[in-house]
N, CA, C and O of each residue as an XYZ file, in Angstrom:
280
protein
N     106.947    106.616     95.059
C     105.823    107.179     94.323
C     104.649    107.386     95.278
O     104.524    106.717     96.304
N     103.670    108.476     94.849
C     102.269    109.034     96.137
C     101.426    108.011     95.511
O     101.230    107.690     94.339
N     100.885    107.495     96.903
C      99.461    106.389     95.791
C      98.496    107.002     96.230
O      98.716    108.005     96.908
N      97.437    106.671     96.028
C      96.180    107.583     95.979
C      95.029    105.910     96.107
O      95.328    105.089     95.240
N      94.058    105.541     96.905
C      93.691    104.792     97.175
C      92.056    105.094     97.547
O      91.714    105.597     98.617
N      91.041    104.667     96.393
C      89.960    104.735     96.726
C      89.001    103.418     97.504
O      89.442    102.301     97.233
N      88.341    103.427     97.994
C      87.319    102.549     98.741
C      85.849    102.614     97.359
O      84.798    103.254     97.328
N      86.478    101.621     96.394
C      85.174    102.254     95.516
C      83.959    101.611     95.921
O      83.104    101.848     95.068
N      83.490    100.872     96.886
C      82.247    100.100     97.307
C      81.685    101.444     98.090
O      80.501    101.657     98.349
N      82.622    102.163     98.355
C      81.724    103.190     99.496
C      81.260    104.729     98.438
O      80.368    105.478     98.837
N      82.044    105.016     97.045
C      82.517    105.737     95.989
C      80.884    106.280     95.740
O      80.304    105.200     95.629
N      79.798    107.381     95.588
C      79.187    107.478     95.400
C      79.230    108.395     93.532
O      78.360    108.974     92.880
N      80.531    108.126     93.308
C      80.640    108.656     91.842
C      80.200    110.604     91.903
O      79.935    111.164     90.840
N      80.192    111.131     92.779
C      79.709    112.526     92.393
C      80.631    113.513     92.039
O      80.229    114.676     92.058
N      81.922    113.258     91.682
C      82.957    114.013     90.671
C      83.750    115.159     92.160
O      84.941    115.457     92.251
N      83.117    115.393     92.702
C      83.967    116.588     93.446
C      85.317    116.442     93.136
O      85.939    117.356     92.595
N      85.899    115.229     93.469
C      87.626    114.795     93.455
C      87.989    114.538     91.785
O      89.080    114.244     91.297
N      87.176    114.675     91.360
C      87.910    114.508     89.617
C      87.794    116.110     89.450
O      88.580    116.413     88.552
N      87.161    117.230     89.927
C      86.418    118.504     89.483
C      87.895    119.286     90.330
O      88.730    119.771     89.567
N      88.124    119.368     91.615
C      89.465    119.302     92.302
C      90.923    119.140     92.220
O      91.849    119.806     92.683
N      90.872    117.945     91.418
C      92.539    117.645     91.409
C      93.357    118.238     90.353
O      93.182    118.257     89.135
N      94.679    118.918     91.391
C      95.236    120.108     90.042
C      95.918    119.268     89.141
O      96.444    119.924     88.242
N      96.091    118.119     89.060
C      97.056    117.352     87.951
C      95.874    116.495     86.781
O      96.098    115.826     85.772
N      94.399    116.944     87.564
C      93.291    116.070     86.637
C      94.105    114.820     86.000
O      94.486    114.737     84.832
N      94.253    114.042     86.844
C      94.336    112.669     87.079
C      93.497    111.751     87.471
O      93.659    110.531     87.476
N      92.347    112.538     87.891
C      91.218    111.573     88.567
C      90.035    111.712     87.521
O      89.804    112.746     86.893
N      89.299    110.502     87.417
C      88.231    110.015     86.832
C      86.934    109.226     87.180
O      87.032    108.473     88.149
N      85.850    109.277     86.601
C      85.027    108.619     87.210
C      85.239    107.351     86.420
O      85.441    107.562     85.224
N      85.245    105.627     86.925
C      85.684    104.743     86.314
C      84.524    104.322     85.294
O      83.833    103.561     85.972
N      83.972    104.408     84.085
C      82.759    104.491     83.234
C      82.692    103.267     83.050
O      81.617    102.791     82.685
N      83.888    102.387     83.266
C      83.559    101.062     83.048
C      83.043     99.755     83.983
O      82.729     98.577     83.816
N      83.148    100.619     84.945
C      82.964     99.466     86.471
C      81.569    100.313     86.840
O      81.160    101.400     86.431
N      81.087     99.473     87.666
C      79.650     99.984     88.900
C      80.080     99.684     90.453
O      81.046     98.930     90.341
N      79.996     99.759     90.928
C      80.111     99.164     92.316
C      78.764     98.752     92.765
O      77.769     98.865     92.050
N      78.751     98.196     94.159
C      77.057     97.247     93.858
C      76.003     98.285     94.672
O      74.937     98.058     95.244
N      76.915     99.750     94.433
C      75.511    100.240     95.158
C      74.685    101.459     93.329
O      73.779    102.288     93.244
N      75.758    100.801     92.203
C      75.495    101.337     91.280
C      75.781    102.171     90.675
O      75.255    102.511     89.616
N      76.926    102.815     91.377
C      77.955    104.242     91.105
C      79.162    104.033     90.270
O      79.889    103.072     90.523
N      79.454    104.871     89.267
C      80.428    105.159     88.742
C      81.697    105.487     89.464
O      81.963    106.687     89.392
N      82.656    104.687     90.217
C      83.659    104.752     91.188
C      84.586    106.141     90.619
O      84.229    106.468     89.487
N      85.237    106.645     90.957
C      86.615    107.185     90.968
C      87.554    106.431     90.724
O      87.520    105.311     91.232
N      88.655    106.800     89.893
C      90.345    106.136     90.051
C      90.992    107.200     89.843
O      90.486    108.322     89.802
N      92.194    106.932     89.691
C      93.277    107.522     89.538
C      93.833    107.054     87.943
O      93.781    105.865     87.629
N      94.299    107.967     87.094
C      94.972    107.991     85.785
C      96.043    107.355     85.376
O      96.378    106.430     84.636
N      96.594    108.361     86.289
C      98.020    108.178     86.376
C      98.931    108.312     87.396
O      99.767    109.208     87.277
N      98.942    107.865     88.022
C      99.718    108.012     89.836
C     100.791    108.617     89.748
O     101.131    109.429     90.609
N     101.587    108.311     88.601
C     103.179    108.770     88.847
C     103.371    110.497     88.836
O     104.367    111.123     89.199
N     101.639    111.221     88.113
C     101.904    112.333     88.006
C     100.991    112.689     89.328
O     100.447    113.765     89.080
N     100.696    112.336     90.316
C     100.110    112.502     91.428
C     101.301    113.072     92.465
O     102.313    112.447     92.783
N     100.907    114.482     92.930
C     101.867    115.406     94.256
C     101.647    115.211     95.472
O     102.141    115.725     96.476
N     100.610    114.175     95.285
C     100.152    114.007     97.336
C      99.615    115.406     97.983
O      99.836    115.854     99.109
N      98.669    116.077     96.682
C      97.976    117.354     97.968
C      96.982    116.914     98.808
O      96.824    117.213     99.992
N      96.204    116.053     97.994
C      95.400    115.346     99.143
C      94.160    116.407     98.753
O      93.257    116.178     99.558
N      93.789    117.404     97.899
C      93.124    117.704     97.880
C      91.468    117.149     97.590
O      90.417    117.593     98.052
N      91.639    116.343     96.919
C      90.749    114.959     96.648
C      90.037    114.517     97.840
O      88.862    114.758     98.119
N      91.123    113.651     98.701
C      90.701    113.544     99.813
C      89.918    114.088    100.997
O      89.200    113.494    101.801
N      90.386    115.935    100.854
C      89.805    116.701    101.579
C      88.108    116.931    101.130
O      87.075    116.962    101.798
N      88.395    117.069     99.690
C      87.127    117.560     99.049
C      86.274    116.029     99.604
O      85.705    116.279    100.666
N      86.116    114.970     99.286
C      85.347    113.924     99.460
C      84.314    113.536    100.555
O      84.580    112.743    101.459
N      83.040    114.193    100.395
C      82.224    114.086    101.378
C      81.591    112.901    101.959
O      80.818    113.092    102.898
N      81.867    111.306    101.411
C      81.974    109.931    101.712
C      83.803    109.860    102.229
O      84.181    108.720    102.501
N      84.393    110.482    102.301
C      85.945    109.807    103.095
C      86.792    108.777    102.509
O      87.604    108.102    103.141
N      86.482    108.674    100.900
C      86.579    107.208    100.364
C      87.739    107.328    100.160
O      88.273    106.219    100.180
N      88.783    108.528     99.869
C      90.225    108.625     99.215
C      91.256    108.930    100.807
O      91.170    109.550    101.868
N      92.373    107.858     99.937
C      93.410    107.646    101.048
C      94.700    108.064    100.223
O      95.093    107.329     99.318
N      95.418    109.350    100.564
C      96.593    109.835     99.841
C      97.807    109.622    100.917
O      97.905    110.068    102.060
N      98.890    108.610    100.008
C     100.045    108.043    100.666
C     100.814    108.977    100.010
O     100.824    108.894     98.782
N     101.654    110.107    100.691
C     102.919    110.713    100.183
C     104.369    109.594    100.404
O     104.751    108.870    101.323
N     104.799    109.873     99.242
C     106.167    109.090     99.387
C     107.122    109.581    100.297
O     107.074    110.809    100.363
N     107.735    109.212    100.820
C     109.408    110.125    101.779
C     110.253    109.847    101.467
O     111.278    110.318    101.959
């Protein structure tokens, strides 16, 4: 399975990677803060995740790490 791996302490919550991803799997987490006060990113549902990595690319903090399976 592709995992998809955010750094949410670094996560400044500004949607690019939820606005991006063609399987809209990504979210801003509404229930957590991180301690700089941001609404983190996660992932939905991983199993429907393709590893484009587009997320990653879009992310102007570097916070997303996309593992393709082999």
């Amino acid at each position: 399975m592709n995992k998809v791996t955010f750094n949410t302490e670094r996560c400044k919550g500004c949607g690019l990677c939820v606005e991006v991803c063609t399987k809209k799997i990504i979210e801003l987490d509404l229930a957590s803060l991180n301690s700089k006060g941001y609404h983190p990113a996660k992932v939905t549902d991983e199993s429907k995740c393709i590893a484009c990595a587009m997320c990653a690319m879009m992310c102007p903090d570097c916070v997303i790490k996309v593992e393709k399976d082999v």
